[in-house]
VMD Tcl script that draws the C-alpha trace (Angstrom):
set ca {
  {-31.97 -11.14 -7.60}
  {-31.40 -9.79 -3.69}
  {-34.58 -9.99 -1.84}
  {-35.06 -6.03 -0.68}
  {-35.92 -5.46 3.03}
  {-39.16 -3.41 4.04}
  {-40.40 -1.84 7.10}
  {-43.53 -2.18 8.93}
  {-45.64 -0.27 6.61}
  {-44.30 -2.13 3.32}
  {-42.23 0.34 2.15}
  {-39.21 -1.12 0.55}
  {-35.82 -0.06 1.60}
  {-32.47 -1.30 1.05}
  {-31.63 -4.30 -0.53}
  {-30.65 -7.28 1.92}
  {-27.16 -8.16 2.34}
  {-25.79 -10.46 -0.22}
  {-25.15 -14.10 0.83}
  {-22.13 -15.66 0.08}
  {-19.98 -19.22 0.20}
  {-16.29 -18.88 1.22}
  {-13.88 -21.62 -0.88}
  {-10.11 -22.33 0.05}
  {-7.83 -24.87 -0.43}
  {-5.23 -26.75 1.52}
  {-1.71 -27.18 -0.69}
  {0.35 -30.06 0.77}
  {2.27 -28.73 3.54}
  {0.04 -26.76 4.66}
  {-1.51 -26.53 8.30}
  {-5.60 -27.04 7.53}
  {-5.45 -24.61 11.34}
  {-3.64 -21.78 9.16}
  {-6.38 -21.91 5.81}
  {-9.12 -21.63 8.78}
  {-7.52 -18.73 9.74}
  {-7.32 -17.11 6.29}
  {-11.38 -18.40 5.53}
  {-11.45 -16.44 8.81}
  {-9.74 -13.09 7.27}
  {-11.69 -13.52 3.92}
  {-15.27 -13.56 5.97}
  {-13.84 -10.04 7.21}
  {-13.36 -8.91 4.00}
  {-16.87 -10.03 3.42}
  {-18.50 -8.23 6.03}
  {-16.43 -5.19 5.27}
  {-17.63 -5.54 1.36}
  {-21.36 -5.62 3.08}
  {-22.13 -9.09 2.59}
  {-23.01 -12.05 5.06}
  {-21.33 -15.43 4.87}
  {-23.27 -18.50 4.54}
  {-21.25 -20.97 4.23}
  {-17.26 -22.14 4.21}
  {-15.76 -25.03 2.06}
  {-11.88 -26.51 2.43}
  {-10.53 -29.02 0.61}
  {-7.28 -30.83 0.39}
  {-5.54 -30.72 -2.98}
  {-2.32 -31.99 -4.42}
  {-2.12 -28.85 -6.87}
  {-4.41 -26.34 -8.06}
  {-7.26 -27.36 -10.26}
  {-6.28 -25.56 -14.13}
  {-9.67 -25.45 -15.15}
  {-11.67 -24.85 -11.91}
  {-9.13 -24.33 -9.10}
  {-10.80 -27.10 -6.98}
  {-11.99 -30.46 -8.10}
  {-14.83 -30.29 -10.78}
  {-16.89 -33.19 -7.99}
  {-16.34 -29.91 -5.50}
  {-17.69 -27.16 -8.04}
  {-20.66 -29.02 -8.65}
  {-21.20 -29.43 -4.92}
  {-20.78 -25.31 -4.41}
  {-23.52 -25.79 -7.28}
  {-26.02 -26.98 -5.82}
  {-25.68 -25.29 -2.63}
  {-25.87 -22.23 -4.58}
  {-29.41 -23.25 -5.92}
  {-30.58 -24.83 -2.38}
  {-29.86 -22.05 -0.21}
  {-30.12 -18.71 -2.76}
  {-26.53 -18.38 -2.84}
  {-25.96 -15.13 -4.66}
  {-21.97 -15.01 -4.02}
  {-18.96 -17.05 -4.45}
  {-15.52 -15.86 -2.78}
  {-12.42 -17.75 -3.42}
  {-9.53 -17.04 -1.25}
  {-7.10 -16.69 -4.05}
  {-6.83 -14.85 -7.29}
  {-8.32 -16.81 -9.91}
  {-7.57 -17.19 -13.78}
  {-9.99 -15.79 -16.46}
  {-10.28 -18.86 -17.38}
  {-10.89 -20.39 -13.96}
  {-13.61 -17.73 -13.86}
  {-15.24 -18.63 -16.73}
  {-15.57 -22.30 -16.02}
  {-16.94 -21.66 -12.70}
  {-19.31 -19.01 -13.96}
  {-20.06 -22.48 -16.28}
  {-21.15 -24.77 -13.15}
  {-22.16 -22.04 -10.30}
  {-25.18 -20.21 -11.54}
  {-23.91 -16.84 -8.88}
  {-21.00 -14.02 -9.63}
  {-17.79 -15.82 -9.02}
  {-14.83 -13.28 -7.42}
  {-11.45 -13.81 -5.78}
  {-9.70 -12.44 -3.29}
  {-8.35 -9.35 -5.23}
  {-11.55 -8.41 -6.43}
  {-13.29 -8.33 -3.26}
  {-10.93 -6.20 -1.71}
  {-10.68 -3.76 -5.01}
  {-14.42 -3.67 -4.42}
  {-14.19 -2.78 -0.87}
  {-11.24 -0.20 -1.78}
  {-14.26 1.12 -4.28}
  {-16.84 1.47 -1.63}
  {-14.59 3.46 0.66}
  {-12.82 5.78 -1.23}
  {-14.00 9.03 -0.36}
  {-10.94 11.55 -1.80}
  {-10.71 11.97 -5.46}
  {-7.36 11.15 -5.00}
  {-8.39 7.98 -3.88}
  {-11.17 7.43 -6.45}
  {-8.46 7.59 -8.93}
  {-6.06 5.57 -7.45}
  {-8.82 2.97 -7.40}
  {-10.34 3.23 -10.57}
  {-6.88 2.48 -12.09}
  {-6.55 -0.58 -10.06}
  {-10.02 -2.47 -11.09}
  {-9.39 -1.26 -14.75}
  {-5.55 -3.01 -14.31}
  {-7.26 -5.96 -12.92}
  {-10.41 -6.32 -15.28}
  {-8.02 -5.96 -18.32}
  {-7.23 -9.67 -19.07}
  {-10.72 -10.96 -17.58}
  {-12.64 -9.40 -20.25}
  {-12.57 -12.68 -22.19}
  {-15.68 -13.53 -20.42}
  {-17.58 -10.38 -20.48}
  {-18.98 -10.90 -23.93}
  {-19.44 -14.68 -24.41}
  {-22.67 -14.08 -25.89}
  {-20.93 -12.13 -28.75}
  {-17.98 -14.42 -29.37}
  {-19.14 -17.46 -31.49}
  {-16.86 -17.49 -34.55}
  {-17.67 -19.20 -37.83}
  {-15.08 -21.00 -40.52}
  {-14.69 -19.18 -43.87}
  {-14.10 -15.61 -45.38}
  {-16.43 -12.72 -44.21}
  {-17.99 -14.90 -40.97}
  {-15.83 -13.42 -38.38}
  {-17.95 -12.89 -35.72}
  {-18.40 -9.82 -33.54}
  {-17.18 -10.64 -30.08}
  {-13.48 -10.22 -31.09}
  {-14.66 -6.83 -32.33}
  {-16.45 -6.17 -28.77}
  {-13.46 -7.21 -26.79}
  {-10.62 -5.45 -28.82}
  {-12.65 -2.40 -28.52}
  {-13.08 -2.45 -24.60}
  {-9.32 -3.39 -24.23}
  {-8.52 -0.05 -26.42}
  {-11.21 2.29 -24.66}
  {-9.83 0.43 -21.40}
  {-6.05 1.11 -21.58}
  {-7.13 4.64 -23.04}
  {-8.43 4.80 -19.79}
  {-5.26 3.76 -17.75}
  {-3.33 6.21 -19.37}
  {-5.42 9.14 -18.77}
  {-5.99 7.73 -14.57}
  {-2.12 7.24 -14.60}
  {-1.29 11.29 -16.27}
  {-4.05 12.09 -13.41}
  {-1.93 10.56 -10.51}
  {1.18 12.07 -11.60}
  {-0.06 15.12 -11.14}
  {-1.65 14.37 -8.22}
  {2.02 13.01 -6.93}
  {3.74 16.06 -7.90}
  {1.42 18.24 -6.12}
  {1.43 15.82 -2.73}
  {5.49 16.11 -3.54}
  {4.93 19.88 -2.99}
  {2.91 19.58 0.10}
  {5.88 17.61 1.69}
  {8.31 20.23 1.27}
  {6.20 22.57 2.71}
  {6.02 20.11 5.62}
  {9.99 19.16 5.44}
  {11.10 21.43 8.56}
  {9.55 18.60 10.85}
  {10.53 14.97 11.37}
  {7.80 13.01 9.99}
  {6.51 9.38 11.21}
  {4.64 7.22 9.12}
  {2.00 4.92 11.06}
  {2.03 1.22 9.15}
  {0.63 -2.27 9.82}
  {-1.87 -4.77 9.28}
  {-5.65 -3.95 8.21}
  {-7.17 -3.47 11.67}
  {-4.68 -3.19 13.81}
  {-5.12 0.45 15.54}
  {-2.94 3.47 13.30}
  {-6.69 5.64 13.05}
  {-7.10 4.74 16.75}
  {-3.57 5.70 17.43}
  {-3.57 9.09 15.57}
  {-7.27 9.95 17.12}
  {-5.00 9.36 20.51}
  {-2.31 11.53 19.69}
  {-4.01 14.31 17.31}
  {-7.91 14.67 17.82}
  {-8.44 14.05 14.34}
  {-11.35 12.54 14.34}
  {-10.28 9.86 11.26}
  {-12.78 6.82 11.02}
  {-11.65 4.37 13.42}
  {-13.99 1.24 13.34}
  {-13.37 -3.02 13.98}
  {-12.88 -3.62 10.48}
  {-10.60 -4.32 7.75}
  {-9.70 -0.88 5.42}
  {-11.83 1.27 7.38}
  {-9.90 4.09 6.07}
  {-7.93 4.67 3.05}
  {-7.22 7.89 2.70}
  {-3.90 9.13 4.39}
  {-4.18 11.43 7.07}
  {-1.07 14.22 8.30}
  {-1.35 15.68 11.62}
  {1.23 17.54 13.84}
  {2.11 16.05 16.93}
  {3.47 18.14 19.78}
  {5.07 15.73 21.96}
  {6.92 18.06 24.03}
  {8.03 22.13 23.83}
  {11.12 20.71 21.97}
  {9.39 17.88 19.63}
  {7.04 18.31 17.44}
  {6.45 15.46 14.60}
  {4.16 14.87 11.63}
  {2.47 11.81 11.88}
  {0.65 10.32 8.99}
  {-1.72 7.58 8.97}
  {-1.78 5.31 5.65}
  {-4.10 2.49 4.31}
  {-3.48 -0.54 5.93}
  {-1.44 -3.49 4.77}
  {-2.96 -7.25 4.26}
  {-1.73 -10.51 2.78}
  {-2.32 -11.45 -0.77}
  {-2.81 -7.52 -1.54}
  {-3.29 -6.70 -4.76}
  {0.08 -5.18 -6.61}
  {-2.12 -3.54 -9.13}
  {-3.67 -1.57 -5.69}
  {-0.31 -1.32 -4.47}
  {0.66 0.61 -7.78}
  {-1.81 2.74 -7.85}
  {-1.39 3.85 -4.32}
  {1.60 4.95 -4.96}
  {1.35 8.82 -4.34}
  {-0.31 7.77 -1.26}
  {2.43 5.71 -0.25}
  {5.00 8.27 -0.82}
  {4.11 9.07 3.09}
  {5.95 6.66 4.12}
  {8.57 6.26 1.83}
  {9.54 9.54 2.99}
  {9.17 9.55 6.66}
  {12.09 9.17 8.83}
  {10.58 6.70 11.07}
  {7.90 4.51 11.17}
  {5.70 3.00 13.74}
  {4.77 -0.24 13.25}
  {1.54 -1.18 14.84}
  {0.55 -4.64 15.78}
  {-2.47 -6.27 16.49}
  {-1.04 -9.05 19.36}
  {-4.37 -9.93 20.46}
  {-4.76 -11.64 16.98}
  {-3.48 -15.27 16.96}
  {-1.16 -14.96 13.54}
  {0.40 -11.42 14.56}
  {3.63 -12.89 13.76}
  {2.95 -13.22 10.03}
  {1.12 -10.46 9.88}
  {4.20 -8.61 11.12}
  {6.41 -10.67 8.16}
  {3.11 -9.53 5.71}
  {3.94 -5.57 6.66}
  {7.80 -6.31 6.41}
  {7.70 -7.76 2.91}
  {5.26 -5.01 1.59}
  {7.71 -2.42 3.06}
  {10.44 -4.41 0.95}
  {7.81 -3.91 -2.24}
  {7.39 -0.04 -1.98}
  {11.10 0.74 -1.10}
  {10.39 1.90 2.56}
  {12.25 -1.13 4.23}
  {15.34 -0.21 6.72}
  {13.72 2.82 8.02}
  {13.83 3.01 11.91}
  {10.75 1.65 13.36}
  {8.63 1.52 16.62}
  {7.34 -1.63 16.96}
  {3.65 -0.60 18.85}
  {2.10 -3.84 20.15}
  {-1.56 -2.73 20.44}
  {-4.72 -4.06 22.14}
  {-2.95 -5.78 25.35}
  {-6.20 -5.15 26.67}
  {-7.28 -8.21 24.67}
  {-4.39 -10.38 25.15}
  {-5.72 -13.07 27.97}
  {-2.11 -14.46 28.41}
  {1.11 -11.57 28.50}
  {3.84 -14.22 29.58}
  {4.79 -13.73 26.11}
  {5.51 -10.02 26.53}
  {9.69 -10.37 27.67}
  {10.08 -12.77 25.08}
  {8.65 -9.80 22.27}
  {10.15 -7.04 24.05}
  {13.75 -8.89 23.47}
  {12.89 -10.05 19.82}
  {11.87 -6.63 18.45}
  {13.78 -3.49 18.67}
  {11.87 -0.49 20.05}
  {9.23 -2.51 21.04}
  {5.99 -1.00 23.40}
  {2.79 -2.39 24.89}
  {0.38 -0.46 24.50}
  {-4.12 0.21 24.12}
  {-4.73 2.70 21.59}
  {-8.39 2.48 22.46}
  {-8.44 2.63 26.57}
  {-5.26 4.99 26.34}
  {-3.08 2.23 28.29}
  {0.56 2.92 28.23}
  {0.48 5.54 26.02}
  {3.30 7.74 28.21}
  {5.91 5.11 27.46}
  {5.49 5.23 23.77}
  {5.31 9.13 23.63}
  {8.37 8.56 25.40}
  {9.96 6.58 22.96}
  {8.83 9.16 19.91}
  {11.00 11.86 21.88}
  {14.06 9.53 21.92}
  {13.62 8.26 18.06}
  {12.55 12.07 16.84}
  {15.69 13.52 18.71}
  {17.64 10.90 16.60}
  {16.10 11.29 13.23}
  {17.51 15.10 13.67}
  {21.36 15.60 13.45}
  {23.92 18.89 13.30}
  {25.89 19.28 9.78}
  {28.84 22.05 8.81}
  {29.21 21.94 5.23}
  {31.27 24.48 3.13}
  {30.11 25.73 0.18}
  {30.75 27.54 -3.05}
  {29.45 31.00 -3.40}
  {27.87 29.12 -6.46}
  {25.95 26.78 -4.72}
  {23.44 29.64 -3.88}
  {20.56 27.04 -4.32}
  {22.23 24.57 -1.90}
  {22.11 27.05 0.65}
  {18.42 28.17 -0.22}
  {17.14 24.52 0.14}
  {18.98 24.52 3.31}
  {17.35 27.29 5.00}
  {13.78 26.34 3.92}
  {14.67 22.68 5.04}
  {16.82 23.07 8.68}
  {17.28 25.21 11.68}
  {20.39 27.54 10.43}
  {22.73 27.89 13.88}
  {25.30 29.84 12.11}
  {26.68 31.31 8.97}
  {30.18 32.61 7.72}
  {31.28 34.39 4.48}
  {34.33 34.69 2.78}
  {35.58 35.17 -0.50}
  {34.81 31.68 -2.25}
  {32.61 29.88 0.13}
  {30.02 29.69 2.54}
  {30.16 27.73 5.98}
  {27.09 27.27 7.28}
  {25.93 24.92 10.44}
  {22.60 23.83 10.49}
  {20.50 20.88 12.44}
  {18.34 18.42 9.71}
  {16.55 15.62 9.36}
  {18.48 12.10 8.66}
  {16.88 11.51 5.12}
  {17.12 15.08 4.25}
  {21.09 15.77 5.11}
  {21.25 12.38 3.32}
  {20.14 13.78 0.07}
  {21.93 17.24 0.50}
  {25.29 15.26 1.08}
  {24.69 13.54 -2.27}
  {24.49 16.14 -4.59}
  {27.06 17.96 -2.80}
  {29.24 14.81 -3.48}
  {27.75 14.74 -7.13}
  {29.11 18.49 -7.93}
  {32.45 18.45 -6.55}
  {33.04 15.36 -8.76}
  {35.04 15.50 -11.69}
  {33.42 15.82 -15.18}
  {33.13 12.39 -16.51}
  {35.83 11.95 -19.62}
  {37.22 15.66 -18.70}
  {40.58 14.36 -18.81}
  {40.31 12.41 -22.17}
  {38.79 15.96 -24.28}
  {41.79 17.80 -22.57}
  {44.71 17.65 -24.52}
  {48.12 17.39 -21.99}
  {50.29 19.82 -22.60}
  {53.42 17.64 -22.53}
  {51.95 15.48 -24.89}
  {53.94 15.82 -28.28}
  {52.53 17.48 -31.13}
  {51.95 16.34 -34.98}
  {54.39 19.00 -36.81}
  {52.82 20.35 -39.88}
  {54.42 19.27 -43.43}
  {55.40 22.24 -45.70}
  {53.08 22.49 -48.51}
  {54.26 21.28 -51.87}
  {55.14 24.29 -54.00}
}
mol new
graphics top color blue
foreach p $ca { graphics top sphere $p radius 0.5 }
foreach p [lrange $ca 0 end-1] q [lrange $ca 1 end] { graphics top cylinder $p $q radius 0.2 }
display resetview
């Protein structure tokens, strides 16, 4: 049980800080420099979770241990550390099996969690929207699903013959039901909740929109405090905000964007998280650019960059047009390296989010990409197509408009992604019916003649 802190006069406050032993493992291949670095990450996500680590244990494996994920000889070692120092926490770096779990929870007398979980925990703590809440909720119930073998030990000893079935089965099958009852009513929720943040958007849809995305830490609430004033949470450590943020950005008489800040990106991150985020997400799935930004003070910003790429890949928002922002140069003690980024990445800037260094140059470069993301369309219509030519006026700048008899010409300015759609389903109408020509019957095509009738 935590010991509980208390102030000068005895009175008991919060509970102390959790202490907690960090475990990784080194596959063959593998640089021991790189595991340090994610032991490194994972004591982040410890402090961020509101615990203190003790202790950190590597060890060099052939494969991953079935039954405990490291050698049994190293789980009985975490063990007795455990019960020397008043261990109350064991982290492993990657997701673990429920059975993995459970033979752990066997040998280390302490909560055993894995990556995943400490990060839905921390995604828990945080979420402050019920939007968020939700999107959460659905997540740890996705991810405690198949571990539930091991909440009810206690209940699960079976006996041979008729009428000795014992009652764990009973237990679990009825927390799996109530569970996925659960899911279902969290996932109608979000649906909703997308549909209504789908809304939203097209209220927003006159404006470009930008999408701010990256690694856990790396600057976007900094960034948007810069650009907007809006206040959003902006703190050293990882998911210090989850809840995605619009703001309008006037960047000159002539541009104004919407730029939205989203929960940051990290390696191993949970899909079932990634899921459930999903209206949340939508944000930058539908922005027409998005601004990367990078932490290059940290030594691995390189696969942290690959990290943000793949994820992009996973939620269908890769080949957008991007900003590469390359933040806290203020920390980088050697910027040789600078040249050699600003050739490798397209639309690459330097900048300091925090001491406001640069930031002209990549205000600069918003102007260029938002004047890009914008583009002037003529399209003729049918007098038919009256709810083309609705969507168009609530979604672009109308320059002109002609009548006539059967059509409608009008010339507008839109966004990319927008004119994109609208040429689509243009496309889609003025296509043939599919198997018209089969149902109608050619007119040169001989006909059956008709026998008399038999009289």
């Amino acid at each position: 049980m935590p010991e509980v802190r208390a102030n000068e006069r005895g009175d008991s406050l919060l509970p102390a800080p959790e202490r907690a032993i960090l475990v990784g493992v080194v596959p063959p291949g593998a640089h021991r420099t790189h595991v340090e670095e994610y032991l490194q990450e994972l004591a982040l996500l410890v402090d961020s979770a509101g615990a203190i680590v003790d202790s950190r244990i590597l060890q060099e494996r052939q494969r991953v241990g079935p039954a405990f994920y490291i050698g049994s000889g190293k789980a009985k070692e975490i063990a007795w550390l455990v019960a020397e120092r008043g261990i109350q926490l064991v982290v492993f770096d990657d997701d673990l099996s429920p059975v993995q779990v459970r033979n752990l929870e066997k040998v280390i007398s302490c909560k055993i969690i894995d990556r995943s979980g400490l990060i839905l925990d921390i995604f828990a703590s945080r979420a402050r929207t019920s939007e968020a809440k939700t999107q959460v909720e659905l997540a740890q119930l996705q991810y405690m699903l198949p571990r539930l073998t091991r909440q009810w030990t206690h209940l699960s000893k079976q006996f041979g013959g008729i009428g000795t079935k014992g009652p764990g089965e009973t237990q679990i099958e009825t927390d799996r039901r109530a569970i996925r009852t659960k899911i279902a009513h969290l996932r109608t929720r979000l649906t909703r909740i997308s549909r209504e943040r789908e809304t939203q958007r097209k209220g927003r849809s006159r404006f470009p929109r930008a999408a701010l995305v990256g690694y856990t830490n790396a600057g976007k609430s900094t960034l948007l405090n810069h650009f907007t004033g809006a206040g959003v949470l902006a703190e050293n450590r990882l998911f210090a905000t989850l809840d995605s943020t619009v703001r309008t950005v006037r960047l000159s008489p002539l541009h104004t964007v919407l730029l939205s800040d989203t929960v940051g990106f990290i390696r191993k991150l949970p899909h079932h998280l990634v899921a459930s985020f999903k209206s949340t997400l939508d944000e930058v799935r539908e922005a027409d650019l998005l601004l990367h930004v990078i932490d290059i003070s940290h030594a691995m910003f390189a696969e942290q960059i690959q990290v943000v790429n793949d994820t992009l890949v996973d939620i269908g928002a890769a080949g957008k047009p991007v900003v590469h922002v390359f933040n806290k140069i203020d920390a980088l003690n050697n910027r040789s390296l600078l040249p050699a980024l600003a050739q490798n990445y397209q639309n690459a800037v330097f900048v300091s989010a925090a001491r406001g260094i640069n930031m002209a140059a990549l205000q600069e470069m918003l102007k260029r990409m938002v004047e890009g993301s914008i583009v002037e369309e003529t399209l003729a219509l049918s007098q038919r197509d009256h709810d083309l030519v609705a969507r168009i006026h609530e979604t672009a700048e109308v320059l002109d408009t002609q009548y006539d008899a059967e059509t409608i010409v009008i010339r507008f300015r839109m966004r990319t992604a927008d004119l994109e759609r609208l040429r689509n389903e243009v496309k889609e109408r003025r296509a043939p019916a599919r198997g018209h020509s089969s149902r109608t019957r050619s007119s040169s095509a001989p006909t059956k003649k008709r026998k008399p009738d038999a009289r």
